[in-house]
C-alpha positions as CSV (number, residue, x, y, z in Angstrom):
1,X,-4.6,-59.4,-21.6
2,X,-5.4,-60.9,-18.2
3,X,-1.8,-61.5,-17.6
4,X,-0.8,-58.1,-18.5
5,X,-3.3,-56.2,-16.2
6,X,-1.4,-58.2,-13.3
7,X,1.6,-57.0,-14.4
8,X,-0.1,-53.0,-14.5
9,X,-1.0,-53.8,-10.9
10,X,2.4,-55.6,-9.8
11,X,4.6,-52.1,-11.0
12,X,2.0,-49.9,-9.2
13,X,2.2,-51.7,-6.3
14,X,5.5,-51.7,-6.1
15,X,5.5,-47.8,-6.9
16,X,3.3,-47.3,-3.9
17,X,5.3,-49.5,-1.4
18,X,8.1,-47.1,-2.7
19,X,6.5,-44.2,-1.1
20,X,4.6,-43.3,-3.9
21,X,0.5,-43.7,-2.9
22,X,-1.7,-41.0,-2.0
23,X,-4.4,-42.9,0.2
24,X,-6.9,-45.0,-0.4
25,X,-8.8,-45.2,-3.5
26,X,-12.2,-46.9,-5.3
27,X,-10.4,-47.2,-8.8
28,X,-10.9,-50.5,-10.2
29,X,-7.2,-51.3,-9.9
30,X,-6.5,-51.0,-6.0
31,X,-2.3,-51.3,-5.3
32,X,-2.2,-48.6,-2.6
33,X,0.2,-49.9,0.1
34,X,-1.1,-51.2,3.3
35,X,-1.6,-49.5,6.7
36,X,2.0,-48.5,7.9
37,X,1.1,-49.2,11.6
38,X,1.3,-53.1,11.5
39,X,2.8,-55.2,14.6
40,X,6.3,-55.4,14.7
41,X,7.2,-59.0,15.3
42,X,9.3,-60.2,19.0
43,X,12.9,-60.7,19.0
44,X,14.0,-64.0,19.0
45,X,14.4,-65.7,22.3
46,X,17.7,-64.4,24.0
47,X,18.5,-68.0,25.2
48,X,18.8,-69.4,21.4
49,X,21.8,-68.4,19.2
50,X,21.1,-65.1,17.4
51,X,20.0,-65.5,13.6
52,X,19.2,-63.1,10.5
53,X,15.1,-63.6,10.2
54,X,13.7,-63.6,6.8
55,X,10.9,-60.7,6.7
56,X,7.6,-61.7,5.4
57,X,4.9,-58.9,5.2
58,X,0.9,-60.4,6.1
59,X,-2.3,-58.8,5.0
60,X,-5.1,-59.6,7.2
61,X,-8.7,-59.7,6.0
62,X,-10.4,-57.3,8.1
63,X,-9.5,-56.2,11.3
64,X,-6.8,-58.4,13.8
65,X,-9.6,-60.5,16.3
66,X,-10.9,-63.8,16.4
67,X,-9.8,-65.1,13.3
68,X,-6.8,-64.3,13.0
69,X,-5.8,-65.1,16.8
70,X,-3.3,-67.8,15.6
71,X,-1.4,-65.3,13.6
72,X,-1.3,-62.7,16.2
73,X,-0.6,-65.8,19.0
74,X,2.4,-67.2,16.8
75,X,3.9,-63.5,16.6
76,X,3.4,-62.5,20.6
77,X,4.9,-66.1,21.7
78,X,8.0,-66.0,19.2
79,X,6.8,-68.9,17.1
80,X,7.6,-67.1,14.1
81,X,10.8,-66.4,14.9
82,X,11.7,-69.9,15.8
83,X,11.4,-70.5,12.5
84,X,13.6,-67.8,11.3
85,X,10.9,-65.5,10.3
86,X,9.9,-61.7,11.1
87,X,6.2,-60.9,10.4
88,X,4.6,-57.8,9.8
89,X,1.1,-57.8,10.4
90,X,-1.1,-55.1,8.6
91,X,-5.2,-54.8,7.6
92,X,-5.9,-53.3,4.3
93,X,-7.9,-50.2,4.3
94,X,-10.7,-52.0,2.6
95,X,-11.6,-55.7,2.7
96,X,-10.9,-56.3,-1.6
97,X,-7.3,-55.2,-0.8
98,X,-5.2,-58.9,0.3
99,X,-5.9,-59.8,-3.3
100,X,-4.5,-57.1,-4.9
101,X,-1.3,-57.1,-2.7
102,X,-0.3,-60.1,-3.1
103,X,-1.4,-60.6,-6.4
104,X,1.4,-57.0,-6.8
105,X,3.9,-58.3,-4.5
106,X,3.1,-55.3,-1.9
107,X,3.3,-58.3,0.8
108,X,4.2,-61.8,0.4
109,X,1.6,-63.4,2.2
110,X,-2.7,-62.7,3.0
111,X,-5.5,-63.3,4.0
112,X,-8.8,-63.8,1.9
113,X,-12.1,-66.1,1.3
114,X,-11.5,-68.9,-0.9
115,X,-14.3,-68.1,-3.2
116,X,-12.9,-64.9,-3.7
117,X,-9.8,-66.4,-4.7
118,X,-11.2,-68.9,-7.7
119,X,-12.5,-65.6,-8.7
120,X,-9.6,-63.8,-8.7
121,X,-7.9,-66.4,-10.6
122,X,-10.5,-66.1,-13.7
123,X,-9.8,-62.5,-13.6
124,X,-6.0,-63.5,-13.9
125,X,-4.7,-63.0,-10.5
126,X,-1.3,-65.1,-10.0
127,X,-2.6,-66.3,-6.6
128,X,-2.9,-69.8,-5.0
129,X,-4.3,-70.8,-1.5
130,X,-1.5,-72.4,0.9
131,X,-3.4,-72.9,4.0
132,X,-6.7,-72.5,6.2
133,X,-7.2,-70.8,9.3
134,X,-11.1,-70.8,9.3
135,X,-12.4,-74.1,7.3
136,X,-15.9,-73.8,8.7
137,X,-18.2,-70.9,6.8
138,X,-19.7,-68.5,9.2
139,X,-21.0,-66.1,6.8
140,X,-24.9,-65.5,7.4
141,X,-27.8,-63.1,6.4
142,X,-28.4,-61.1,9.6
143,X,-31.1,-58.5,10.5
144,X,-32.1,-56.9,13.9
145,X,-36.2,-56.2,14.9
146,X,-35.6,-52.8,13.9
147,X,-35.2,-53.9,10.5
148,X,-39.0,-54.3,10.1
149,X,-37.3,-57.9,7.8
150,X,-39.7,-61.4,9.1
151,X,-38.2,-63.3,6.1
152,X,-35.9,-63.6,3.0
153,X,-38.8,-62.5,1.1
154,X,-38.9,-59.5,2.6
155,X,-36.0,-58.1,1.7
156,X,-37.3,-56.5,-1.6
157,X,-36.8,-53.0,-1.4
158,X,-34.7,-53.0,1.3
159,X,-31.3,-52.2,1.8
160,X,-28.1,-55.0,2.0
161,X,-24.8,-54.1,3.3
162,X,-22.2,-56.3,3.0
163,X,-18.3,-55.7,3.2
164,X,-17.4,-55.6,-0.7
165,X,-16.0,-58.3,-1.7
166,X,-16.8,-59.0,-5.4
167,X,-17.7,-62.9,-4.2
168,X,-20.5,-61.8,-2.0
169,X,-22.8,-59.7,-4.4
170,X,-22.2,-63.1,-6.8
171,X,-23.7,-64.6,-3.6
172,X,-26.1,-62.5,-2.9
173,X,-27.4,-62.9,-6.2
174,X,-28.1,-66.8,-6.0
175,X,-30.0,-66.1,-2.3
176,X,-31.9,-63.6,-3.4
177,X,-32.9,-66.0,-6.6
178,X,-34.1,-68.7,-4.5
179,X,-36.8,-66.2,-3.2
180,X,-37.6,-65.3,-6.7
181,X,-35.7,-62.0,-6.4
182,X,-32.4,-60.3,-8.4
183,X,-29.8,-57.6,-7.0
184,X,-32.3,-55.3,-8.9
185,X,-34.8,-56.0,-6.2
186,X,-32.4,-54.3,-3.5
187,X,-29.7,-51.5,-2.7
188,X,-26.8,-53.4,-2.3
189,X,-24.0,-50.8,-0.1
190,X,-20.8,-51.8,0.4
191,X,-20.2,-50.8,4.2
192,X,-16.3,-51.9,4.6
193,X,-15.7,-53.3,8.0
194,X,-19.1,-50.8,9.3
195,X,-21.2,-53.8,8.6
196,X,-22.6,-53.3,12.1
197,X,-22.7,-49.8,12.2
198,X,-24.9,-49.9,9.2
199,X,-27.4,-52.0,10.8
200,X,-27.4,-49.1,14.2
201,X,-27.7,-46.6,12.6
202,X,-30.4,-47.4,9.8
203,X,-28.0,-47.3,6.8
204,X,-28.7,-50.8,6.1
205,X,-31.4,-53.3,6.8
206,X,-29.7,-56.4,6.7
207,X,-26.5,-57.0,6.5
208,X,-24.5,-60.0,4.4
209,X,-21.6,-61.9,4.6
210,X,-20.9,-60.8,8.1
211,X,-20.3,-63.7,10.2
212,X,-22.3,-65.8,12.9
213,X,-19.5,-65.4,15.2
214,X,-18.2,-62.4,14.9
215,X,-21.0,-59.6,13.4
216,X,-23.7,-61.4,15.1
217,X,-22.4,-61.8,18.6
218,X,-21.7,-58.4,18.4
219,X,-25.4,-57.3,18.1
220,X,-26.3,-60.2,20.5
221,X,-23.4,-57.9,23.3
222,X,-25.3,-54.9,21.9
223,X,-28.6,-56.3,22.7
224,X,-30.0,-55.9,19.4
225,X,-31.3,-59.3,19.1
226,X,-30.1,-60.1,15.4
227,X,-31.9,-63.0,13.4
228,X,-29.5,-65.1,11.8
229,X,-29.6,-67.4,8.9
230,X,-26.3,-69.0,8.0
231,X,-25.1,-69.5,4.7
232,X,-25.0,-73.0,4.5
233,X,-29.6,-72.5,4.9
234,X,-28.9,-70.3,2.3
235,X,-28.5,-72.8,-0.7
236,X,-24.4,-72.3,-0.7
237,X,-22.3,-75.2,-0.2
238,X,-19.5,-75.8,2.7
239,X,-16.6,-74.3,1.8
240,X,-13.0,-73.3,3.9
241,X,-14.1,-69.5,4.6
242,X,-10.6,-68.0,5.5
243,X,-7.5,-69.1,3.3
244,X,-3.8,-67.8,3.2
245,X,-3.2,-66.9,-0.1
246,X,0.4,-66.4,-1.6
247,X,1.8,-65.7,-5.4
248,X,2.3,-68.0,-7.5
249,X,6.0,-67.0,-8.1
250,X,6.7,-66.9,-4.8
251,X,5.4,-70.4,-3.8
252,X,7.7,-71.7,-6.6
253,X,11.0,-69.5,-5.1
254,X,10.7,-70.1,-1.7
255,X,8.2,-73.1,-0.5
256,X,10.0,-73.4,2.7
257,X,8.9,-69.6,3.6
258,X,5.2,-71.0,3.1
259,X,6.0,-74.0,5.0
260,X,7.4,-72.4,8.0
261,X,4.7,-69.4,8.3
262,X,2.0,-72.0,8.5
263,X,3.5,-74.2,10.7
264,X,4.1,-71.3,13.0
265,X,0.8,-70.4,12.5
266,X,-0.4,-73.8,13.5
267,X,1.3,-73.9,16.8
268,X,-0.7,-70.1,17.3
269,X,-3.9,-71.4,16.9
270,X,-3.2,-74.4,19.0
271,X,-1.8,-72.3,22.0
272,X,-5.1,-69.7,21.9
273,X,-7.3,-72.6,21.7
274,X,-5.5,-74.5,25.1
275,X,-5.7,-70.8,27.1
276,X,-8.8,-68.9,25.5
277,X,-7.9,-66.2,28.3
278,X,-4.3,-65.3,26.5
279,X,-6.4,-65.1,23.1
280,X,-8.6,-62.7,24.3
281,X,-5.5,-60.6,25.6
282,X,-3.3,-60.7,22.6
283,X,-6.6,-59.6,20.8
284,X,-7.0,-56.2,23.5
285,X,-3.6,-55.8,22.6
286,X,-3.1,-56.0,19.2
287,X,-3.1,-52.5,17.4
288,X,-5.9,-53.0,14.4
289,X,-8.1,-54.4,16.4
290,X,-12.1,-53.8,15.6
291,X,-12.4,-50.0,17.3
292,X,-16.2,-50.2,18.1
293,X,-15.2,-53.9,19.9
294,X,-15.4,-54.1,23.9
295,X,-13.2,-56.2,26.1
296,X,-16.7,-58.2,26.8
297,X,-17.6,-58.7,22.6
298,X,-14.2,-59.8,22.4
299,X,-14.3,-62.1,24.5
300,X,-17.5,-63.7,23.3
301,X,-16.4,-63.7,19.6
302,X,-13.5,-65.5,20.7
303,X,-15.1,-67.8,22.7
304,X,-17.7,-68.6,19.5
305,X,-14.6,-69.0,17.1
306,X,-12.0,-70.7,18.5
307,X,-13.5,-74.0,18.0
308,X,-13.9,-72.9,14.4
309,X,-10.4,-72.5,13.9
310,X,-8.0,-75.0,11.6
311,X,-5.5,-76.5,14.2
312,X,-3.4,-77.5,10.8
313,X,-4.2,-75.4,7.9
314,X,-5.7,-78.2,5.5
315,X,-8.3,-77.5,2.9
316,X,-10.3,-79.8,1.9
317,X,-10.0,-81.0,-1.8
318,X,-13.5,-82.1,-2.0
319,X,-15.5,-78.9,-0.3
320,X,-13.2,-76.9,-2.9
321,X,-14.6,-78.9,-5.4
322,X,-18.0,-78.6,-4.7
323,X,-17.7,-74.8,-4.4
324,X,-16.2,-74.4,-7.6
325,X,-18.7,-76.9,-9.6
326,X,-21.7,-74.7,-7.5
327,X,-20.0,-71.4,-8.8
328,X,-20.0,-72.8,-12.4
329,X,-23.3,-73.5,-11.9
330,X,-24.9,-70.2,-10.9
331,X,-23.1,-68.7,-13.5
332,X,-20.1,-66.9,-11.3
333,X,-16.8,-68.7,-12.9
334,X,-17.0,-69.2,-16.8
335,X,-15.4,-73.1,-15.9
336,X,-14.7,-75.1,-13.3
337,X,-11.0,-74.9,-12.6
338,X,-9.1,-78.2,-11.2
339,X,-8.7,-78.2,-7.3
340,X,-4.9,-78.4,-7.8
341,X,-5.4,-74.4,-9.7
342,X,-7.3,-73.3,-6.6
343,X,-5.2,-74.7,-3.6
344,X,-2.3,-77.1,-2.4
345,X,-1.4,-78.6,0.9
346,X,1.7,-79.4,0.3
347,X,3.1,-76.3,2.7
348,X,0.9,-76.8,5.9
């Protein structure tokens, strides 16, 4: 049954990438096609012999920034066409969306959490993890003083925004349990990328899953004076936060495609973290970029995350573990699926 769902969503998606969707939807099954407006990759370099590029279609996460810096790095500098690829870069129009692509074969490659990929695979998703580009979680339970929120405890009755992601209410659930509280307790909204924006404006009082780094420096710029508690205080164990996620059948036809996207990748992230300056300006000029962003949060998001960054897209086995073993244990995968299921290295 599983497998025949993926197949429902693989024909729609590629119905939709035909010209076929009308928009975005909140259907359970979400194949629309991603944002038209993605980057168009460089030429390759005039002084090396001309070459057909293979084109490989990326869905980000969220919005381009900080996180994805050594994606947007390797496409500005020509890295990925030194390896004979042409990259379009898109963000879906909601955060649940990489998954779905992929998992359709809208676009070869994304972007995603690695928890929310051992739960896509238990709901039958053909998908694998074949790199990292953020192997440090910086997801966190944030408030502001206008929140009228001293504690955890205090967050009965109150209102938690967080992005979406199916992963993140299972999370929310085992936090909220360690302070003797269930999701019945709160108002869980799911805010999209306005995780902030539902904090200014009183739609939310605290917000989860939106990062140290990112969400919270924001409000720091904004002089809202957040109160952080990052996950790992939060009872969840270390885990590679941002993976690049491929299908299954497509690892198995062409592993060198894999291979050559995150090597390119690699050299990205390495270049923004030796000149932080050019990472902040590939960031202003990307065209996704976070709209409520300013050139000065921007540049203190980056300046948090670059260090965060994988320099060589490894996952660690044994974190992977744990996480799965964890998510067995608070009841979020019905087994613990082998490590080798979940992710390879082989392609980094």
């Amino acid at each position: 049954m599983k497998a025949y769902l993926w197949v429902v969503v693989a024909i729609a998606a590629a119905a939709l990438a035909a010209g076929c969707g009308q928009g975005d939807s909140s259907q359970a099954v979400e194949t629309a096609h991603p944002r038209p407006q993605g980057k168009e990759p460089p030429k390759p370099s005039a002084s090396k012999p001309h070459r057909k590029l293979k084109q490989v279609r990326l869905t980000l996460d969220e919005h381009e920034g900080p996180t994805s810096v050594g994606i947007m790095m390797a496409a500005k500098r020509g890295f990925f066409a030194d390896v004979g690829l042409s990259v379009w870069i898109g963000d879906p129009q909601t955060p649940n969306r990489p998954v779905r692509y992929v998992a359709g074969e809208t676009v070869d490659l994304g972007v995603t959490h690695l928890p929310e990929v051992a739960l896509a695979q238990q709901r039958g998703a053909p998908i694998v993890a074949v790199g990292s580009l953020l192997p440090e979680a910086t997801a966190a339970m944030i408030w502001t003083e206008d929140s009228r929120v001293h504690g955890l405890g205090d967050l009965k009755g109150k209102t938690i925004a967080i992005t979406g992601l199916p992963f993140q209410e299972e999370f929310l659930q085992s936090v909220l349990a360690r302070q003797g509280l269930t999701l019945k307790d709160v108002t869980v909204k799911k805010a999209g990328y306005e995780l902030v924006n539902s904090l200014l404006f009183d739609r939310a009082d605290a917000i989860f899953g939106g990062s140290w780094n990112l969400e919270a420096i924001e409000l720091e710029e904004l002089a809202q004076k957040p109160t952080v508690t990052r996950i790992g205080k939060l009872g969840v164990p270390a885990y590679d936060e941002l993976v690049v996620i491929a299908n299954k059948d497509r690892v198995a036809k062409d592993p060198k495609l894999i291979h050559d996207f995150m090597s390119a990748v690699a050299r990205g992230t390495e270049a923004a973290v030796k000149d932080p300056a050019a990472a902040v300006e590939v960031i202003e000029e990307g065209d996704e970029g976070n709209p409520d962003s300013t050139p000065e949060i921007t540049e203190a998001e980056t300046e948090a995350t670059l260090p965060l960054l994988s320099r060589d897209g490894y996952m660690s086995p044994k974190r992977a573990k744990r996480l799965v073993k964890w998510m067995v244990a608070q009841g979020m995968l019905d087994r613990e699926p082998e490590v080798s299921e979940l992710l390879t290295n082989r392609y980094r």
